[in-house]
N, C-alpha and C positions, 0 to 999 in steps of 0.2 A: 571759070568764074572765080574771081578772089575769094579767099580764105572768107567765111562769115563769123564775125565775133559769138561767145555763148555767155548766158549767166547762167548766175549759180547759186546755192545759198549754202557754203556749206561750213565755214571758218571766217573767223573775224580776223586772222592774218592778212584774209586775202581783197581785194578791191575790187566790190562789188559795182559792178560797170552793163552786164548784160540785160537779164531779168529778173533776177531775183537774187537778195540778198541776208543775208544775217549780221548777228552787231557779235558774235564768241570773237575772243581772239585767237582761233584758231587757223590755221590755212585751209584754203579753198577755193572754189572760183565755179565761172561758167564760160559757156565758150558758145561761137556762133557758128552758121552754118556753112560755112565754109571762108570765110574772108580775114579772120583771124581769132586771138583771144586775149582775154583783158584779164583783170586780175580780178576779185570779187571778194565782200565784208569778211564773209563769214559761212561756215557751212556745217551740219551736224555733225560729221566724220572726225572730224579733225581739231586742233586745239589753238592753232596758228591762224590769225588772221591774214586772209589772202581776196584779192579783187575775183571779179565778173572773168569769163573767158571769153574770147571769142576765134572763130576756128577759118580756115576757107574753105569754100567749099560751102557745102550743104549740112556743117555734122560739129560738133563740140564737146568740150570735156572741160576737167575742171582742178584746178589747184586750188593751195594756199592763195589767199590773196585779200590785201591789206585796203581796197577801197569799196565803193558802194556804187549800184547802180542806178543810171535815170528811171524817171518817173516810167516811163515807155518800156517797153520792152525787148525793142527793139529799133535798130538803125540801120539807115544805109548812108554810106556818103557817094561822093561823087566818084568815086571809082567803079563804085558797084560793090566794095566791098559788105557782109551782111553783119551781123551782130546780133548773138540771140544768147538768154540770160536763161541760167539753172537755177531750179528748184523744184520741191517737192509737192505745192502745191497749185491750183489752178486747176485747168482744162477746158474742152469746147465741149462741141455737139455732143461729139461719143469718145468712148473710153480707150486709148489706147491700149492701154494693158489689157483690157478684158475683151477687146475687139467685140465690139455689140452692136456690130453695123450688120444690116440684112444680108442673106446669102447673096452670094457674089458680087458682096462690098466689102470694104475693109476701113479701119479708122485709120484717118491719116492725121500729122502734124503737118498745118497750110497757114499763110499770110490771108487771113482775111480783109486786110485793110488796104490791099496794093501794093503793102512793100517788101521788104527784102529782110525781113525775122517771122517766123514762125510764132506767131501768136493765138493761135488755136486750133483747134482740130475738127475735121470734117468725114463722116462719109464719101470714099470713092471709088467706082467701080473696076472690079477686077480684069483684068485683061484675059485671054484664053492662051493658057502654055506661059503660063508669068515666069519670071526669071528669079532665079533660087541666089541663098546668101552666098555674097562672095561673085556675082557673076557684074558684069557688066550690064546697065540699065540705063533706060532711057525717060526725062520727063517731058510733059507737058506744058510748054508757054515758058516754065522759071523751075528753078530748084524747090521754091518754097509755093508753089503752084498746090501741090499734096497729089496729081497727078502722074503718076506712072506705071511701069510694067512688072514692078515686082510682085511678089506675092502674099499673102498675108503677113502679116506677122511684119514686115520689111518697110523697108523704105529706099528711093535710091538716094545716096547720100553723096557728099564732095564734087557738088554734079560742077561740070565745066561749061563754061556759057557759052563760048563758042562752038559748044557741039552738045548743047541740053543733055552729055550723057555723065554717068559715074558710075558708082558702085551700089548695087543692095546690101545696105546693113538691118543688120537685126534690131529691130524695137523691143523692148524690153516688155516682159510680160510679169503676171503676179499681180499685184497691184502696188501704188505709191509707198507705200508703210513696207511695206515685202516682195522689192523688185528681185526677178529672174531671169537671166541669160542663158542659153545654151553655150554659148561660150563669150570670157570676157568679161568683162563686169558693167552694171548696170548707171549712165550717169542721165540726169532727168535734168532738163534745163528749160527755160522760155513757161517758169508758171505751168510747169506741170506736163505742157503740151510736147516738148521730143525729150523721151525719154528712148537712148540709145546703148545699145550694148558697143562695148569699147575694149579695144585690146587692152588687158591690164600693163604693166610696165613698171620699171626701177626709173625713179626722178632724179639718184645719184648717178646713173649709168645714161639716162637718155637712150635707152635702146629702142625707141620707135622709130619707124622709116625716116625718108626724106622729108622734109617739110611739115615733119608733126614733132609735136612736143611731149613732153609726161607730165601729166597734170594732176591734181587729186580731184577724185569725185565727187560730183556734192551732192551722193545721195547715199553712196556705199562708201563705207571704209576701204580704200585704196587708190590707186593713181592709175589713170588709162590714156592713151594718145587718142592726143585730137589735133585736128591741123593748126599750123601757126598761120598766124590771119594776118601776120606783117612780117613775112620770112625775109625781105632786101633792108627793114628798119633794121635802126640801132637799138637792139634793146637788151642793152646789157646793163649791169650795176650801176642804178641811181636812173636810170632812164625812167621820165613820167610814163604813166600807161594809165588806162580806161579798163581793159577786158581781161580777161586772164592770159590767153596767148596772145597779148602784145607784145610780147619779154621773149629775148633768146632760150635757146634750150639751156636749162640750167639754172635757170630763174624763173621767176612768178611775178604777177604782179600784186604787191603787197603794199596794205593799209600805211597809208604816209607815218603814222605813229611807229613804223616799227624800222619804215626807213630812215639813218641818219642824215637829215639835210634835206629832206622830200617837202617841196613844196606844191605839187600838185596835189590838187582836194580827192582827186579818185585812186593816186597812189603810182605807186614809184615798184620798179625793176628790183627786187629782193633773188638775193640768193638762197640755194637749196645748200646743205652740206653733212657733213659724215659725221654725226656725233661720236661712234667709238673710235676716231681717230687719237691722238694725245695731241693736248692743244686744240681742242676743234675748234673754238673761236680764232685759230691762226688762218682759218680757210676764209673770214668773213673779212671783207674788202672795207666796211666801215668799224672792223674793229675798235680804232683810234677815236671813235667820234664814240664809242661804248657798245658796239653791235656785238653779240653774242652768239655761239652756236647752240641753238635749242630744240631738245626734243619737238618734233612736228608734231606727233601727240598729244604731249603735256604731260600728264598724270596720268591719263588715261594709260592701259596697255595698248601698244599699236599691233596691229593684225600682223600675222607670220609672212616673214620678210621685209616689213618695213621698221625693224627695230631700231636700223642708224639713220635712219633718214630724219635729217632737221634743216632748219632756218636761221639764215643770220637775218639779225634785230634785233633792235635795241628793247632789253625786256620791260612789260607793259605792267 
């Protein structure tokens, strides 16, 4: 199955495009479930404004990112790619984090509407001998079905269409306000409804797999891989984007205001870059046009290990 777009709410750097958005100008995003990611408004982590994300697969995460997301929550286009929007609040039937579905059931994030983004959550029942995180899993009818064999607490996520299988990842437990991971870190996208633990990662170094990106979270302070929802695009510096992982690795998708020359409404292909570098505004490709290298933070203090990590953009 293509990468699905994710929203997000978590920085006003970023262009919010998934499901949920904020107006900070800080970076952020959300991402979908598996088919790519977009850039997104804004998100509470962060101080950079960044777009929506969107991911492929069945799973997403979240940067900086400089645009805003549709009214909807979610999309499909005609590839089948999906698009699902971060943030922190929302939710369906039953509770993901506090799993309050009867014994042997479990709260899942599912499409109630027939389509292809994760817009709320359901009760569904447990399979016998469910498949633990990290294994290979199987869904029912679609990705976003909420249908499968994992086991509590999971989901199967980055599912492939032509074979309904993927991976169990961890759903994020705690609750909204104080998410928990066993491991990884916690990012909450589509209104509440998939809130998924996510390998942390460096956004200067791109060290997540193949076909995933490093994104910021828009629910915790830090960056996690999510899949990129448009890995054959061009989306490098100045490229329009919608979701947060519509952008190459290395980039985000950020709020038109911060890109030089960005004329799309939901936001343009922004760079990541090294602020303790000397010079860092020499790593930012719209320099000449006034782009600058800026703390991803702001003033904020930024969480141990992302001290150099910034944004080129022209400051707001």
């Amino acid at each position: 199955m293509p990468p699905r777009p994710l929203r997000s709410t978590h920085s006003a750097l970023l262009a919010l495009v998934l499901a949920g958005c904020t107006t900070d100008p800080t970076p952020g995003g959300g991402t979908s479930d598996g088919s790519g990611e977009a850039p997104t408004s804004s998100t509470s982590n962060g101080t950079t404004p960044q777009p929506t994300t969107s991911m492929p697969g069945d799973t997403g995460t979240t940067s900086p990112n400089p645009t805003t997301s549709p009214a909807d929550d979610s999309t499909t286009d005609p590839t089948g790619t999906v698009f699902v929007v971060a943030d922190m609040g929302g939710g369906g039937t039953c509770d993901v984090f506090a799993q309050d579905c009867p014994d042997g059931e479990k709260c899942m994030p599912w499409a109630d509407d027939g389509g292809g983004s994760w817009n709320s959550t359901t009760c569904s029942p447990v399979v016998r001998n469910p498949n633990q995180r990290g294994d290979e899993c199987a869904v029912e009818g679609s990705g976003v079905s909420g249908i499968d064999d994992c086991d509590v607490g999971l989901m199967c996520y980055n599912v492939q269409s032509e074979t309904n299988t993927g991976t169990c990842f961890e759903l994020c437990g705690g609750s909204p306000a104080a998410p928990t991971c066993d491991e990884g870190l916690c990012a909450v996208y589509n209104d509440g409804n998939l809130p998924l633990c996510l390998q942390d990662c460096d956004p200067l170094l791109q060290d997540c797999g193949a076909g995933q990106l490093c994104l910021a979270s828009p629910s915790v302070n830090g960056f996690v891989c999510i899949l990129d929802a448009l890995p054959a695009s061009m989306g490098d510096y100045g490229a329009p984007c919608t979701y947060v992982n519509d952008c190459d690795p290395g980039y985000f998708c950020g709020v038109p205001e911060i890109v030089a020359g960005c004329l799309n409404p939901s936001g343009c292909c922004a760079e990541f870059c090294d602020v303790s570098l000397p010079d860092p505004s020499s790593q930012c490709t719209g320099q000449p046009q006034g782009e600058e290298c800026q703390p991803w933070y702001g003033m904020e203090p930024p969480p141990p290990g992302y001290e150099d990590v910034g944004f080129c953009g022209v400051p707001l």
